[in-house]
C-alpha positions in Angstrom: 0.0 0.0 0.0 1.1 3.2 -0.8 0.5 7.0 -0.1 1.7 10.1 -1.4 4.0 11.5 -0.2 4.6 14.6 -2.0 3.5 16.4 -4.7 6.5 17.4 -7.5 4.5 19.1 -10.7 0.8 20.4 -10.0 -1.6 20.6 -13.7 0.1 24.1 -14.8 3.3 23.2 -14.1 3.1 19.9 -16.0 1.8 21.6 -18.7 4.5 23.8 -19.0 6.6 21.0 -18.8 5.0 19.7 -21.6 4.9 22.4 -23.5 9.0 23.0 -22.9 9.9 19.9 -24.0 7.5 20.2 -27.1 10.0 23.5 -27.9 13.1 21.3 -27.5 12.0 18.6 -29.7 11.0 21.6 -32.5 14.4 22.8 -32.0 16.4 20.1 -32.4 14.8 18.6 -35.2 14.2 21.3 -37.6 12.1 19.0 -40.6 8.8 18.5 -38.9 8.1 16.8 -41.5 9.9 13.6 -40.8 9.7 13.7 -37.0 7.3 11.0 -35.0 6.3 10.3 -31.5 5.4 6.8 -30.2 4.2 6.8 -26.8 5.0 3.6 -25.0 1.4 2.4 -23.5 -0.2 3.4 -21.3 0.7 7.0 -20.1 3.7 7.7 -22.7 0.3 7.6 -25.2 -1.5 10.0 -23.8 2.1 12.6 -23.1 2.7 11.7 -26.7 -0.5 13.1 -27.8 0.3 16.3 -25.3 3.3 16.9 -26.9 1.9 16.9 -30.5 -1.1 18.9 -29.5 1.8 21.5 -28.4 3.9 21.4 -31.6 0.2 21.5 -33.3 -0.1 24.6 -31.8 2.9 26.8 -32.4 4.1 25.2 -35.6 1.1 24.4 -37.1 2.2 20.8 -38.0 0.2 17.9 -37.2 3.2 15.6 -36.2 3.0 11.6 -36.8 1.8 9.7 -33.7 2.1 6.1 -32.8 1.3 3.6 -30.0 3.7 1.0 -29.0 3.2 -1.9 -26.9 6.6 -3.0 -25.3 5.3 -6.6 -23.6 7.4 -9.3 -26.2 10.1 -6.6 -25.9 10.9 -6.6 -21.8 14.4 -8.8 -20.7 11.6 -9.9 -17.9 9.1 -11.5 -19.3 9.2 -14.7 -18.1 8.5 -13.3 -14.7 5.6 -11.3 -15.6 3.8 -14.2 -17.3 3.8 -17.1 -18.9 1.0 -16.1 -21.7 1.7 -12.5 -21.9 -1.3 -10.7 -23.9 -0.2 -8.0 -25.9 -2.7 -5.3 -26.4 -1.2 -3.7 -29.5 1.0 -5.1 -32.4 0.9 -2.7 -35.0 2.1 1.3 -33.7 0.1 3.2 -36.4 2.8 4.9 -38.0 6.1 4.5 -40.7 9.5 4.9 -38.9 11.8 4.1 -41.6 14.1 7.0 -42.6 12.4 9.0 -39.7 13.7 10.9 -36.3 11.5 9.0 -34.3 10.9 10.8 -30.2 10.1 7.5 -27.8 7.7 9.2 -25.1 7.4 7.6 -22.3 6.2 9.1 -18.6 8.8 7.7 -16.1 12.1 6.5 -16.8 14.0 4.3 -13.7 16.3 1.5 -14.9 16.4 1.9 -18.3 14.9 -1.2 -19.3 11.7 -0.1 -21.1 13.5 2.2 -22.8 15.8 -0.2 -23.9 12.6 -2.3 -24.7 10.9 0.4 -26.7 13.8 1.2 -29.0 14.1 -2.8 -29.9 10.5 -2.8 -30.6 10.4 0.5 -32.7 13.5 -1.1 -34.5 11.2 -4.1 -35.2 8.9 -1.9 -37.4 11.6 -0.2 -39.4 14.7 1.8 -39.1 14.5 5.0 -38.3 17.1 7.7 -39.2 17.3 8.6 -35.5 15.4 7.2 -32.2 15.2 10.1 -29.4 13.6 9.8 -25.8 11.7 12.2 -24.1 10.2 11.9 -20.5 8.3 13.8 -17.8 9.9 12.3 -15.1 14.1 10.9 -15.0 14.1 9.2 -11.5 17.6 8.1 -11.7 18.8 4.3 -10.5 19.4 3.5 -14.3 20.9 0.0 -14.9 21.4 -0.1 -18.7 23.5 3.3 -19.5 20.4 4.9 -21.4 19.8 8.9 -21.1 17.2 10.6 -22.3 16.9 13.6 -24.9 14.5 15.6 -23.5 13.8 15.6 -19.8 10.5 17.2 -17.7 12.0 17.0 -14.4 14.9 15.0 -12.4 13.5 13.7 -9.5 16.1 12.3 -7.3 14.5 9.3 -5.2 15.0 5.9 -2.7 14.4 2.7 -4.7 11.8 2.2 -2.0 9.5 5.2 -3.9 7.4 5.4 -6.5 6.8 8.3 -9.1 3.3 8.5 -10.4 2.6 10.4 -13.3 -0.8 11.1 -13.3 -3.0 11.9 -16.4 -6.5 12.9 -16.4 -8.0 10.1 -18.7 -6.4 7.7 -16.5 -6.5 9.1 -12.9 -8.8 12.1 -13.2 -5.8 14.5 -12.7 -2.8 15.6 -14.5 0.1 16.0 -11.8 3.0 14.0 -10.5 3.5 12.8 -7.0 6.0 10.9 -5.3 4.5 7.9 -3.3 5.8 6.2 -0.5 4.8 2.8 0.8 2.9 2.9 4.4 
């Protein structure tokens, strides 16, 4: 069981966030043209979709977006299940010859990062993969760093980050959870 312990971005500042990473990604790749997001399921979707709805916005371009389900991808599989169900197979979009951003809400050790570029590989190769993510909680244990960073959040291994998003948890915020 778990309760919050504190809370790190409120709804404005997490749209700011958003909306400053959305800048970085603009600025370091200057043909919009060619540039796709793929946010990892569940929550990298939906701060995916944020981040296009921000370069939408002030560049007028209605970037690529994809969907990618990581499952046959994780080194842990076996442990998670013996029949693991994957909810997506196809991610909705080319990669090939593109600068593709892997969204994702939290990274920790590395590993679904490392997960998500094998399975974006899988559906092409891109020109260039990139990562971008709300929250970089440190502890990694593959030697993967991300592109585009919301906050560093310095933690114990015994705490969680939540990144919360309406659709899923009725608010958008991040909170830091400890267990009780």
């Amino acid at each position: 069981m778990f309760k919050e312990k504190t809370s790190v971005l409120d709804e404005e500042k997490l749209k700011r966030t958003v909306s400053r990473i959305a800048h970085e990604i603009v600025e370091r790749n200057s043909d919009l043209n060619s540039l796709v997001l793929v946010g990892v399921l569940r929550r990298g979707v939906t701060f995916a979709r944020m981040l296009k709805e921000q370069i939408l916005s002030f560049e007028g371009v209605d970037i690529a977006t994809g969907e990618l389900d990581i499952t046959l991808y994780r080194d842990d599989l076996t442990e998670i299940d013996v029949d693991p169900q994957v909810k997506k197979k196809d991610i909705g979009v080319n990669v090939a010859a593109k600068n593709v951003v892997i969204c994702d809400d939290v990274i920790f050790t590395g590993r679904t990062a490392r997960a998500a570029m094998e399975a974006v590989l899988s559906f092409g190769r891109p020109s260039t993969i990139q990562l971008a993510v709300v929250v970089d909680r440190g502890h990694r244990e593959l030697p993967i760093k991300p592109d585009y960073v919301g906050k560093n959040i310095p933690t114990s291994l015994s705490e969680i980050v939540s990144v919360r998003f309406r659709q899923y948890d009725g608010e958008d915020r991040v909170v830091i959870l400890e267990e009780i």
